[in-house]
C-alpha distance (Angstrom), angle and dihedral (degrees) to the residues before:
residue distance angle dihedral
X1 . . .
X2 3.78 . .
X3 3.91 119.2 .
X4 3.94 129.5 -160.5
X5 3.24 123.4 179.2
X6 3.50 136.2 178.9
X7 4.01 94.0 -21.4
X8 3.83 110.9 178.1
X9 4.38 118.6 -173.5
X10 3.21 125.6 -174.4
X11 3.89 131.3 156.8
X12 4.08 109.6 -174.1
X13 3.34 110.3 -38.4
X14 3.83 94.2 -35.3
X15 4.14 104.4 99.1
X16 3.20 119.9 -149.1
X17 3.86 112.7 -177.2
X18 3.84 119.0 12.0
X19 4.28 106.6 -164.2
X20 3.82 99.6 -32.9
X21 3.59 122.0 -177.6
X22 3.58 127.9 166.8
X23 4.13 136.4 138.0
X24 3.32 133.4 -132.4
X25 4.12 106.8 -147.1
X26 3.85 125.1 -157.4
X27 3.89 119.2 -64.8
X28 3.99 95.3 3.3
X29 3.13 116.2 154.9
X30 4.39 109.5 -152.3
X31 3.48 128.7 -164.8
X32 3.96 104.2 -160.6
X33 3.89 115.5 -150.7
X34 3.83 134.8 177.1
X35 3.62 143.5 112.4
X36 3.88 126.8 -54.9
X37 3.73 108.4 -93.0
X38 3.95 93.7 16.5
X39 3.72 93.1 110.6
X40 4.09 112.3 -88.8
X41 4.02 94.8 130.6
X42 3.79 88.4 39.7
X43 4.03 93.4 58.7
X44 3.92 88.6 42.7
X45 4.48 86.4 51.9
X46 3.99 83.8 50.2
X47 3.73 103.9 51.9
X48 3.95 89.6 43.9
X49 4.35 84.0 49.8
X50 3.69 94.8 -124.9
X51 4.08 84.7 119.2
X52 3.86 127.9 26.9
X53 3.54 122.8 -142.3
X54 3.80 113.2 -121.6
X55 3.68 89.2 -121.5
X56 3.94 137.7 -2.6
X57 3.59 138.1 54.9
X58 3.59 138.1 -77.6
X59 4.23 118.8 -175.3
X60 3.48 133.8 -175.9
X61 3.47 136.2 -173.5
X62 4.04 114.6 -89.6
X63 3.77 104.5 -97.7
X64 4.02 92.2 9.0
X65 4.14 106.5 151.8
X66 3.57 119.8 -150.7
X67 3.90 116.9 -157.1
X68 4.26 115.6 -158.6
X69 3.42 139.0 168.8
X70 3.76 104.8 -104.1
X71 3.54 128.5 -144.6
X72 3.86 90.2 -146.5
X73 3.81 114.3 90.3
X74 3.62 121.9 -155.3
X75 3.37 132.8 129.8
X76 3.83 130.1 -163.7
X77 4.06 108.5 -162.1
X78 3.58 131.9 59.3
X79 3.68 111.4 -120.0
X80 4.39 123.5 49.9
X81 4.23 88.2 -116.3
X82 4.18 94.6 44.5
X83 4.01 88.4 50.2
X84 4.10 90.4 45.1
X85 3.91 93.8 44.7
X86 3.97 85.1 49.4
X87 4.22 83.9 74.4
X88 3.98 89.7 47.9
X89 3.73 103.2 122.7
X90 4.58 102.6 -115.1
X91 3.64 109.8 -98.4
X92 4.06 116.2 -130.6
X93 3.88 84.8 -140.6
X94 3.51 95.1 47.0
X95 4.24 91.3 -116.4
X96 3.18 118.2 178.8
X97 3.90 103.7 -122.4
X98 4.40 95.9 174.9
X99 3.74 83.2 123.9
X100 4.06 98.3 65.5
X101 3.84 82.3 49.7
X102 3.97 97.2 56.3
X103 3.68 88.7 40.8
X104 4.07 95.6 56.7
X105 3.92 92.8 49.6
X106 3.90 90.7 37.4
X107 4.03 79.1 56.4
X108 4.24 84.1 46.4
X109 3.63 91.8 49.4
X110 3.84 106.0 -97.5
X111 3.68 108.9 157.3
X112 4.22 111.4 -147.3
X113 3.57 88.8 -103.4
X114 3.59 94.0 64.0
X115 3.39 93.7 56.0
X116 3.71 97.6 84.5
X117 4.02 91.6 39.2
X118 4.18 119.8 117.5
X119 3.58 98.8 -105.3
X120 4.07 87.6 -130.2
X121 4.03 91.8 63.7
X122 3.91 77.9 60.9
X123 3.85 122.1 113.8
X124 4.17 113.4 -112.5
X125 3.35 89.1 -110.7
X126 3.92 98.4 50.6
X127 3.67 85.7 41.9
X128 3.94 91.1 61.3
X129 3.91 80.6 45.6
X130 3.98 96.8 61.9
X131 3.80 90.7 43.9
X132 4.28 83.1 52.3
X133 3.36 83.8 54.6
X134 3.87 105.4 46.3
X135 4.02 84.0 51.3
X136 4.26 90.5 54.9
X137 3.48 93.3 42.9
X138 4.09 93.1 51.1
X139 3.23 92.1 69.1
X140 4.27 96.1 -143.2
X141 3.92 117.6 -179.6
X142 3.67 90.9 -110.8
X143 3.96 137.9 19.0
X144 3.17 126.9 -136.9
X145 4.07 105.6 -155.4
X146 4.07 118.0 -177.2
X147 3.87 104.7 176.1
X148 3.43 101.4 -38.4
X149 3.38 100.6 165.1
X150 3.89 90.1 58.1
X151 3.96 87.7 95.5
X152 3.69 91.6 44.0
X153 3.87 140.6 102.8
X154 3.72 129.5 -137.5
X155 4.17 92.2 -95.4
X156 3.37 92.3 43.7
X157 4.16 97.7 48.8
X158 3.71 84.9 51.2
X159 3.75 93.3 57.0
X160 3.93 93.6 45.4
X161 4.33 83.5 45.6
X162 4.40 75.3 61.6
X163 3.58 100.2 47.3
X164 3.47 101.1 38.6
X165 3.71 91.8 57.6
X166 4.16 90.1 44.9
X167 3.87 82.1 56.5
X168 3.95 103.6 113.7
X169 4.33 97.5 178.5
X170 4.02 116.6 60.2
X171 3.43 130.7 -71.0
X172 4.22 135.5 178.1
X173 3.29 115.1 -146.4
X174 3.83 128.2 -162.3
X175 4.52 117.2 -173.0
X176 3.62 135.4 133.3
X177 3.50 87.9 -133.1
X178 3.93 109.3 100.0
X179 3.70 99.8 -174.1
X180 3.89 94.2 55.3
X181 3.46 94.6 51.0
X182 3.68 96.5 45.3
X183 3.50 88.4 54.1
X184 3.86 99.9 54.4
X185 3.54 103.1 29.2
X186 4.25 136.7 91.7
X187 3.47 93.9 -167.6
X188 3.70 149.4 25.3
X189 3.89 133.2 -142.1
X190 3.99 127.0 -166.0
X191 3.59 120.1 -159.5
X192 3.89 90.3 -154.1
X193 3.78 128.5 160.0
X194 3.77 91.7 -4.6
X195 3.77 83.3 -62.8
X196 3.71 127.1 100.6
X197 4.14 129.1 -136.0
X198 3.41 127.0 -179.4
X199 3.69 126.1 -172.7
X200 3.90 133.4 -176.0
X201 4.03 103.7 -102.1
X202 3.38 136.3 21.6
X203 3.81 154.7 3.2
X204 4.22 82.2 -120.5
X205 3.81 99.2 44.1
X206 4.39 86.8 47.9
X207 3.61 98.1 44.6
X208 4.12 90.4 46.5
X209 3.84 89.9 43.1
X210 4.15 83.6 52.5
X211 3.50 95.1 45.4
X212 3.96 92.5 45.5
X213 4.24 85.2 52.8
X214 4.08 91.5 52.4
X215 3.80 87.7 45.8
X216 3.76 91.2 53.1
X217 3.87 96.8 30.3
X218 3.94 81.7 54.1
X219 3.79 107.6 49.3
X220 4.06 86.6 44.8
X221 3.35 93.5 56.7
X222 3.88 95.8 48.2
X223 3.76 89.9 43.8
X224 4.01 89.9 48.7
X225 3.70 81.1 50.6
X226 3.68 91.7 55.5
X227 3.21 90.6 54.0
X228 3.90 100.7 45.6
X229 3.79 85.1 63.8
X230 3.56 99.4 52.6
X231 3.74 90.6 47.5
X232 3.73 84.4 50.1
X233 3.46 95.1 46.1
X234 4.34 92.2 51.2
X235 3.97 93.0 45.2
X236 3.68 89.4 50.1
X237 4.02 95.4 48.2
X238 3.89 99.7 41.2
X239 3.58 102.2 34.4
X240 3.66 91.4 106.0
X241 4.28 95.8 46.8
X242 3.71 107.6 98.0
X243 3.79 84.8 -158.6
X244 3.80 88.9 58.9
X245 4.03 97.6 47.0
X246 3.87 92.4 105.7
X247 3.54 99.8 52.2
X248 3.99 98.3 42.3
X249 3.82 86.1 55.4
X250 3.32 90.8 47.0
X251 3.89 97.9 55.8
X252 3.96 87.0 40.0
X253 4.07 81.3 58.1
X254 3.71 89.9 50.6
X255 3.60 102.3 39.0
X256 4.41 89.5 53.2
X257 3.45 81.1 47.0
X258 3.62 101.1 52.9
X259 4.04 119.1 89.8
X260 3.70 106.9 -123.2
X261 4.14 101.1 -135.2
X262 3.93 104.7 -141.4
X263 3.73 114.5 -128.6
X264 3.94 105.5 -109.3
X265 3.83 122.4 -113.8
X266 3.47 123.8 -114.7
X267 3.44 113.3 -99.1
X268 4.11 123.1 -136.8
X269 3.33 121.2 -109.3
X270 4.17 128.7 172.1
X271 3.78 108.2 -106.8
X272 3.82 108.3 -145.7
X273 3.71 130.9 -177.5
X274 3.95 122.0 135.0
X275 3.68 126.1 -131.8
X276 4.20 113.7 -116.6
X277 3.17 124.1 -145.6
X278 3.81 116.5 -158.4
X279 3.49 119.8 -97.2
X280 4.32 126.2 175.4
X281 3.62 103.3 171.1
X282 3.82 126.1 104.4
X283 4.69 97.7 -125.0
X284 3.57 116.3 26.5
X285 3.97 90.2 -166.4
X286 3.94 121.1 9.0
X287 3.95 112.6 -162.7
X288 3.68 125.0 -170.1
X289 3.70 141.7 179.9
X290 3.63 86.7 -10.0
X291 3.96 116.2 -179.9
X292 3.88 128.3 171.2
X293 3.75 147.8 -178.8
X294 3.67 144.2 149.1
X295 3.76 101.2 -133.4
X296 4.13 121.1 64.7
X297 3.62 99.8 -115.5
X298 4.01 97.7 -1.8
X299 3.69 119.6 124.0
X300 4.00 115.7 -78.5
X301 3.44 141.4 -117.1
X302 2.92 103.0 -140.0
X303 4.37 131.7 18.8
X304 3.81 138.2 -157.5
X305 4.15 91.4 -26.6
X306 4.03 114.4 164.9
X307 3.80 124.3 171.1
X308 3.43 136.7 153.3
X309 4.21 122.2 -134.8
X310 3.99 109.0 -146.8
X311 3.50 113.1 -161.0
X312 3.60 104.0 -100.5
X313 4.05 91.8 40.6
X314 3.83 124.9 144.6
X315 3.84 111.6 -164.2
X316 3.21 131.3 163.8
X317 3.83 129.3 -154.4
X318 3.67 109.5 -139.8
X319 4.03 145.5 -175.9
X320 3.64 148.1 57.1
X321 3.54 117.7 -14.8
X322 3.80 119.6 -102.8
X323 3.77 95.0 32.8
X324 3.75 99.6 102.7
X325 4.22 111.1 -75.9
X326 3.80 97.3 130.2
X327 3.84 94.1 34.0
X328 3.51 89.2 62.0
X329 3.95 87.8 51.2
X330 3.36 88.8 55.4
X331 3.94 91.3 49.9
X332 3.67 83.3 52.5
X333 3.50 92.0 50.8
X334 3.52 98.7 46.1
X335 3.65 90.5 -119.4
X336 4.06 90.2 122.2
X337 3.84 129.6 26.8
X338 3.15 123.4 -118.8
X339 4.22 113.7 -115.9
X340 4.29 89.9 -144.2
X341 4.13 126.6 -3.9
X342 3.71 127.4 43.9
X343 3.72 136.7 -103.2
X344 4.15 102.9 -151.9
X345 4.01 119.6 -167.3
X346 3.88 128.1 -160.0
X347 3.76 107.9 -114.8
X348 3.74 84.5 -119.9
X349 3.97 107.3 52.5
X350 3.70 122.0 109.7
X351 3.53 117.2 -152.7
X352 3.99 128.9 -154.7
X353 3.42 120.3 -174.1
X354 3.78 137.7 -157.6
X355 3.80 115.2 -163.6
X356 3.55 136.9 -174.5
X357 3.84 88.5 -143.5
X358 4.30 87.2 37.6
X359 3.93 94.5 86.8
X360 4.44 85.1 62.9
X361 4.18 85.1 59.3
X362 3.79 90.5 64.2
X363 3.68 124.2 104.8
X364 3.72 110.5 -108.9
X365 4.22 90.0 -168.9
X366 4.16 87.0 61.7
X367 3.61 139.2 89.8
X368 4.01 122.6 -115.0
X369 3.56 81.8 -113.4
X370 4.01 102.9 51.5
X371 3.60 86.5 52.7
X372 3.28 103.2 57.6
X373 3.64 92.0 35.1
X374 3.82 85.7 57.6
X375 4.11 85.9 60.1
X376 3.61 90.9 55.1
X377 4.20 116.3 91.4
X378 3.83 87.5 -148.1
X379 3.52 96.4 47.3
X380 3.97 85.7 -142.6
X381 3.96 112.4 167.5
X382 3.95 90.5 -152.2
X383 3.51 96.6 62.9
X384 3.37 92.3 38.4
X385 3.96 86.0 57.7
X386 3.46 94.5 55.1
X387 3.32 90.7 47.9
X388 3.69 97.3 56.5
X389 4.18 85.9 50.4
X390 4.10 90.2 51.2
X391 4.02 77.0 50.9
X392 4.17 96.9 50.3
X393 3.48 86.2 -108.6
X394 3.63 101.6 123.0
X395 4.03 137.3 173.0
X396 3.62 106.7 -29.7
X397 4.18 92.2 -4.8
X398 3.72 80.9 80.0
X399 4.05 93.8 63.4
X400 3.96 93.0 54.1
X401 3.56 121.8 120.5
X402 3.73 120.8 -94.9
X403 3.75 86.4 -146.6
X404 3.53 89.6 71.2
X405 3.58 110.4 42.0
X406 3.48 125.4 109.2
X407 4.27 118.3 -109.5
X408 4.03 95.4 -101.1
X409 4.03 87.6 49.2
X410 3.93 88.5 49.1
X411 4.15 90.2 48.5
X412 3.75 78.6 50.4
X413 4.14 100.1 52.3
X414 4.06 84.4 43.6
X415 3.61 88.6 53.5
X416 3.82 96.1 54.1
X417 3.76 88.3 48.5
X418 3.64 86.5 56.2
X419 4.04 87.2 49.5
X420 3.69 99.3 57.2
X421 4.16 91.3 35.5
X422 3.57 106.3 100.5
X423 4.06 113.2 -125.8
X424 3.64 149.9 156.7
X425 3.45 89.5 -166.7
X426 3.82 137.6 49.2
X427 3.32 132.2 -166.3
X428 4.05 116.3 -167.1
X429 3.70 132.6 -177.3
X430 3.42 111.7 -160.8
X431 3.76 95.0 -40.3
X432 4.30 102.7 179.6
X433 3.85 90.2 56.2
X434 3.96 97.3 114.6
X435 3.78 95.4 20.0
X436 3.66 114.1 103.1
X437 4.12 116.4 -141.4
X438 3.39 98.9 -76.1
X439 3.99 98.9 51.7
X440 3.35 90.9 40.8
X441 3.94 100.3 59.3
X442 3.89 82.9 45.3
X443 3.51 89.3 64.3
X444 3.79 99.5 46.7
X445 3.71 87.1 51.7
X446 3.76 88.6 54.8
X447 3.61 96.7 43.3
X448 4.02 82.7 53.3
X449 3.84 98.8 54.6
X450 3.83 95.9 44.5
X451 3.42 118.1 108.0
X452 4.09 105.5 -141.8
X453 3.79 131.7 65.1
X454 3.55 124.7 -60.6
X455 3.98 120.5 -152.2
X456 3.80 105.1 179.0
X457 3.61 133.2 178.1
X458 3.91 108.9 -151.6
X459 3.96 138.5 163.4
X460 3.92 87.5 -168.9
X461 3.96 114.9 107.2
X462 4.19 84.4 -162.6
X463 3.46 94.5 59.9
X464 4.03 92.3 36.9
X465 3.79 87.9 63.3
X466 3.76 103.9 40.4
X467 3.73 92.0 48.8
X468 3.80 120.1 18.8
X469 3.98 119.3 97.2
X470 4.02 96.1 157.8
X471 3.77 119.8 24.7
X472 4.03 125.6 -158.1
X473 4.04 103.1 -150.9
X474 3.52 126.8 -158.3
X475 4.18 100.5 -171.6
X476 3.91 128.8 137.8
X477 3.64 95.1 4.2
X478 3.76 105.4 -49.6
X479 3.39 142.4 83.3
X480 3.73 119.6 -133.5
X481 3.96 142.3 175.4
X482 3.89 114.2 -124.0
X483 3.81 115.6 -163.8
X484 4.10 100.0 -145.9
X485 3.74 151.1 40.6
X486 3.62 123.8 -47.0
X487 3.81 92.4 -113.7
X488 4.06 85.6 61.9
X489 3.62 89.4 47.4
X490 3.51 92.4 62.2
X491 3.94 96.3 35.5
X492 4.05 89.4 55.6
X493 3.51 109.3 26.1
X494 4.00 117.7 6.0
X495 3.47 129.9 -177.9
X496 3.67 120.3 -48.3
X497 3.68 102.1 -142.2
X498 3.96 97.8 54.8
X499 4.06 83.2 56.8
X500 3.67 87.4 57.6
X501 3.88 105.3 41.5
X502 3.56 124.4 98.0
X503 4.08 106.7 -149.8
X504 4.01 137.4 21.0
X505 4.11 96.1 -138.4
X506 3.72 131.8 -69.7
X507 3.74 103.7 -96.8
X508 3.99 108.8 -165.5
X509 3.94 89.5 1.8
X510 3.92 96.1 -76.9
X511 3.75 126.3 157.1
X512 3.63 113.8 -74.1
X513 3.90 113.5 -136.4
X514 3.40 121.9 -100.9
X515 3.82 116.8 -113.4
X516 3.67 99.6 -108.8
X517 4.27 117.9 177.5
X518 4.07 120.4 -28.6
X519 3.53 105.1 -101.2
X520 3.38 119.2 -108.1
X521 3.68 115.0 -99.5
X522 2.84 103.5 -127.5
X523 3.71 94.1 55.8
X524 3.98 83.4 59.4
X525 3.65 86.1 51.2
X526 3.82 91.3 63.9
X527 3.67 98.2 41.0
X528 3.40 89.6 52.8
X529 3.96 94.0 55.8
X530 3.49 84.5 41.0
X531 3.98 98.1 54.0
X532 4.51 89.0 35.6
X533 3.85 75.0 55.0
X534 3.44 103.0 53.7
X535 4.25 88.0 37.2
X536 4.27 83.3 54.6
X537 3.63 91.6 45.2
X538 3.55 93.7 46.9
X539 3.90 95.6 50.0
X540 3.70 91.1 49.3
X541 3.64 92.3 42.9
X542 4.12 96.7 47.7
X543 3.39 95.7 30.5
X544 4.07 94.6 55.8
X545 4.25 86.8 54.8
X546 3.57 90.8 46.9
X547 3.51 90.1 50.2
X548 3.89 87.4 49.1
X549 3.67 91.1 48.3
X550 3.40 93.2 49.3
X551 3.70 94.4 54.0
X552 3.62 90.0 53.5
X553 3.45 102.4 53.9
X554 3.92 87.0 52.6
X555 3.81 90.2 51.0
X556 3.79 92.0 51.2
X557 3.91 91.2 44.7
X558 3.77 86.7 52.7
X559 4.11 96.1 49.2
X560 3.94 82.7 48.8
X561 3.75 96.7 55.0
X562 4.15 82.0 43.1
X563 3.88 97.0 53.4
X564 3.55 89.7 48.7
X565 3.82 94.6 53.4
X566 3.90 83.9 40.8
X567 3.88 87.1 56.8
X568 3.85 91.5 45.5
X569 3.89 89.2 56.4
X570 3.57 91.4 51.4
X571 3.47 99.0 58.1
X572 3.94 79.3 49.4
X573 3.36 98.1 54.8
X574 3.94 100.6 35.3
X575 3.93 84.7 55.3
X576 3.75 93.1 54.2
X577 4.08 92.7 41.5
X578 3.58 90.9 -117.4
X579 3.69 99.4 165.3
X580 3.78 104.9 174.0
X581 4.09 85.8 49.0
X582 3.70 88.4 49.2
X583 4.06 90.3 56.9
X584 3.85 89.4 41.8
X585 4.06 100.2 50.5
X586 3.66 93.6 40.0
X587 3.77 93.4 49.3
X588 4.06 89.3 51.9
X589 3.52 87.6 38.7
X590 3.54 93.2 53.4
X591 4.20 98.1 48.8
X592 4.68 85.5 42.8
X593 4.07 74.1 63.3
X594 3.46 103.1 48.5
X595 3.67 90.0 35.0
X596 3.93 85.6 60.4
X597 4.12 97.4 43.1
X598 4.31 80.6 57.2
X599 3.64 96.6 50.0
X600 3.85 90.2 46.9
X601 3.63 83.0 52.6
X602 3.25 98.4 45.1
X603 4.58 92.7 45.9
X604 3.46 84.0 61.8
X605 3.94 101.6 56.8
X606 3.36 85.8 50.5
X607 3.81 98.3 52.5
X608 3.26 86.5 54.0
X609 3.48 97.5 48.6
X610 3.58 91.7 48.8
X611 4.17 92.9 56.4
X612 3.74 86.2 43.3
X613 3.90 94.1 54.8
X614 4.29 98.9 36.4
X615 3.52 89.6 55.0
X616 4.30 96.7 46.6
X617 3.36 88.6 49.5
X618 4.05 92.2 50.2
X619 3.96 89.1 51.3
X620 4.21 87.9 55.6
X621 4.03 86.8 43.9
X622 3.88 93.1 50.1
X623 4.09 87.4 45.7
X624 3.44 87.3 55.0
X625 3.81 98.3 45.3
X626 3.96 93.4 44.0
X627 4.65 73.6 55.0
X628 3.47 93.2 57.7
């Protein structure tokens, strides 16, 4: 068990942690959530020592080994499977355990020819990989995860989803990707307020229990308010009556006694919504026969590929990384040409692009707000302003140099020139990396209320199934249209390479299995319609208590707005001795307020409903997965 107590964090002015305590119990497995800049990374630095809070406690079991990704790369052997064997716990029997190391970066993507490669002629990203895989195959009594499927494709984020939720120790997990943590976690933790709560369950049931606290925390405090005035209001008229003395120092008594409740700050969020430009033809881009690769003569990317994008479209690129995704952006883009085919646009699209390589193209010598103001066709510096607040860039954030920003606040200023560009068609590549949770289902509800074409390259299954309607997969070689959803992708064809491999990760260093016969496909068949089943039934199931949840909350935002018109009349009406009035507001004011105590009431249940239900329909998922 972990123990913090009493942790305080402050750099400057800016405070970090204010009193935290919280534990961390044996084989819990925590999801941590909270804004960028709020402090996650900074708690993980702590409990490995490499910063000290400036007061508190944090205890660890004697002889308790923490495993992390670290940002430090250097390797020791000469091949990829010598340097991950080298984190192989020692055997007492001297086994050889090579085989739990191939499996883990077979799970990572490692082909068997890269096995024998120098880990320094490794990509960055694959480099970050191996060092994944040296902390899994350690085997420490707790990891410590901070986005580590940042550097990780589709296949490979699927395979960590497995052996994440095999993992019997502890682990704390930091991603912008809800749906993956939901699905491997136990328990979630909130760095909120410079506080930190943790409840059993998940992202939905914490975030509804912390919106349920600010609703309460909120109507006390105006009540208490209320109430501060009248107590003012009596003190101040009968301070003089002798027959009153008692009672004015007893409401001075209560009111010093009284806690005043501090009105909560507003809290940041990323402000999305896309700028359309009109569009009233049928195809915005028609591609056909399209073939491409960077070498005259040398093998190609990608082969023979036509599709059409409609002007209302939602596709999604998918598949391992390094097979072609963002080159066919750039195709799309008409940042590359292609070597056979065509890529035809209307006369009348507009294209905006988000690139992985885009953020390099900015101007480090301007301001946040020239940039984006250099987007804009008008040029106007209000907008641009507004803008640059939607982006977290407010007041005189918004004059900083982009020279000295950090990567996610450069995806952010690229972002808000994509917001003020006007389009009917966006391209994005791998838009939520840099975004933390919140910003990141901001965006996807942007992406789903503009009205233009969406091409998106994304590793994220959550996004995958709230958006895609065609898919353009890149899996065992080839690159392929699929007409439908990503849930019928995976019910009718699936992905190639998790037919073909052997083991799902060695979770607390036990046995893999050994490969025994292929199934037969058409067992995969079923377990396929079984497990695009459950996925269906899941979406329908969740979906319909969000939707229900969601309805609440607006109900209970509209009785608020009521009572407080209800309490404006009555100060009305009192004032003008309108007695019957008086009766009649303060009756309906009365039933808006028990109206609002049942729908809190009723939020809850359904929070807890909702945790209750995501994480029975995970266990059938996993039984199925384990099947196939």
């Amino acid at each position: 068990m972990i123990q913090i107590n009493g942790l305080y964090k402050s750099y400057g002015r800016q405070v970090i942690f204010d009193d935290v305590s919280f534990t961390v119990s044996t084989g819990e497995r925590i999801g941590l959530v909270g804004r960028n800049g709020h402090g996650k990374t900074t708690l993980f630095r702590m409990i490995l020592g490499q910063e000290h809070p400036d007061a508190g406690t944090i205890s660890l079991p004697s002889g308790y080994s923490i495993g992390h990704l670290s940002q430090h790369i250097r390797f020791e052997a000469d091949t990829v499977l010598g340097e991950a064997c080298l984190s192989l716990p020692p055997q007492e029997d001297g086994r050889d355990e090579t085989y739990k190391a191939e499996t883990v970066l077979a799970g990572l993507g490692f082909q068997r020819e890269d096995l024998v490669l120098h880990p320094t002629t490794l990509s960055g990203g694959f480099q970050v990989r191996l060092n994944l895989a040296k902390v899994l195959l350690s085997d420490p009594c707790m990891l410590l995860l901070d986005e580590p499927t940042n550097y990780l494709d589709i296949v490979s984020m699927r395979w960590l989803a497995r052996f994440l939720r095999g993992w019997r120790k502890e682990f704390i997990l930091i991603t912008h990707d809800r749906d993956f943590m939901d699905g491997v976690t136990t328990h979630t933790m909130a760095i909120h307020r410079c506080k930190i709560r943790k409840v059993e369950g998940t992202t939905g049931k914490l975030y509804g229990q912390l919106l349920l606290e600010e609703e309460v925390h909120e109507k006390t405090r105006i009540n208490d308010e209320k109430r501060r005035r009248e107590a003012e209001q009596f003190i101040n008229r009968f301070r003089a009556k002798a027959t009153k003395a008692r009672a004015v120092q007893s409401r001075l008594k209560a009111l010093k006694r009284r806690e005043r409740l501090e009105e909560l700050t507003e809290i940041e969020n990323l402000a999305f919504r896309f700028n359309p430009a009109p569009f009233t033809g049928r195809y915005l881009m028609e591609v056909s026969s399209l073939s491409f690769g960077f070498s005259p003569g040398g093998p190609l990317l990608i082969e023979d590929l036509s599709f059409h994008v409609g002007k209302e479209d939602r596709i999604a690129i998918i598949g391992r990384n390094g097979h072609g995704k963002t080159t066919l952006l750039n195709l799309l883009a008409g940042e590359l040409s292609p070597v056979a085919g065509a890529v035809r646009r209307h006369r009348d699209l507009r294209l905006a692009y988000f690139g992985q390589t885009n953020i390099e193209r900015l101007n480090p010598g301007m301001t946040v707000e020239e940039e984006i103001m250099a987007a804009h066709p008008e040029r106007h510096r209000g907008t641009a302003r507004s803008i640059c607040g939607a982006m977290m860039f407010p007041g005189d954030h918004a004059l900083k140099k982009v020279g000295v920003l950090s990567g996610g606040e450069k995806s952010r200023v690229l972002l808000g020139r994509l917001l003020v560009t006007p389009a009917n068609m966006l391209l994005l590549d791998e838009p939520t990396n840099h975004l933390d949770m919140e910003s990141t289902e901001s965006l996807l509800e942007a992406i789903k209320e503009f009205r233009g074409a969406v091409v998106i390259v994304t590793h994220s299954e959550m996004i995958l199934h709230a958006l895609a309607t065609r898919l353009i997969v890149f899996d065992g070689g080839k690159v392929f249209l699929f007409e439908g959803t990503y849930s019928e992708f995976l019910e009718r064809v699936g992905w190639r390479s998790e037919d073909l491999s052997g083991g799902e990760g060695l979770p607390r260093g036990t046995a893999t299995r050994k490969p025994g016969r292929a199934k037969q496909s058409s067992d995969r068949k079923r377990l396929r319609r079984i497990r695009a089943g459950l996925i269906n039934e899941r979406a329908r199931t969740l979906g319909a208590l969000k939707v229900r949840i969601d309805e609440i909350e607006g109900e209970i935002m509209r009785l608020e707005e009521e009572t407080g018109q209800h309490n404006d009349d009555l100060v009305r009406v009192s004032a003008a001795g309108d007695a019957e009035a008086i009766v009649r507001i303060s009756k309906a004011l009365h039933d808006a307020t028990s109206r609002i105590e049942s729908l809190f009431s009723s939020l809850e249940a359904l929070y807890g409903e909702l945790d209750t239900r995501t994480r029975e329909f995970q266990e059938k998922l996993d039984a199925v997965e384990t099947e196939l």
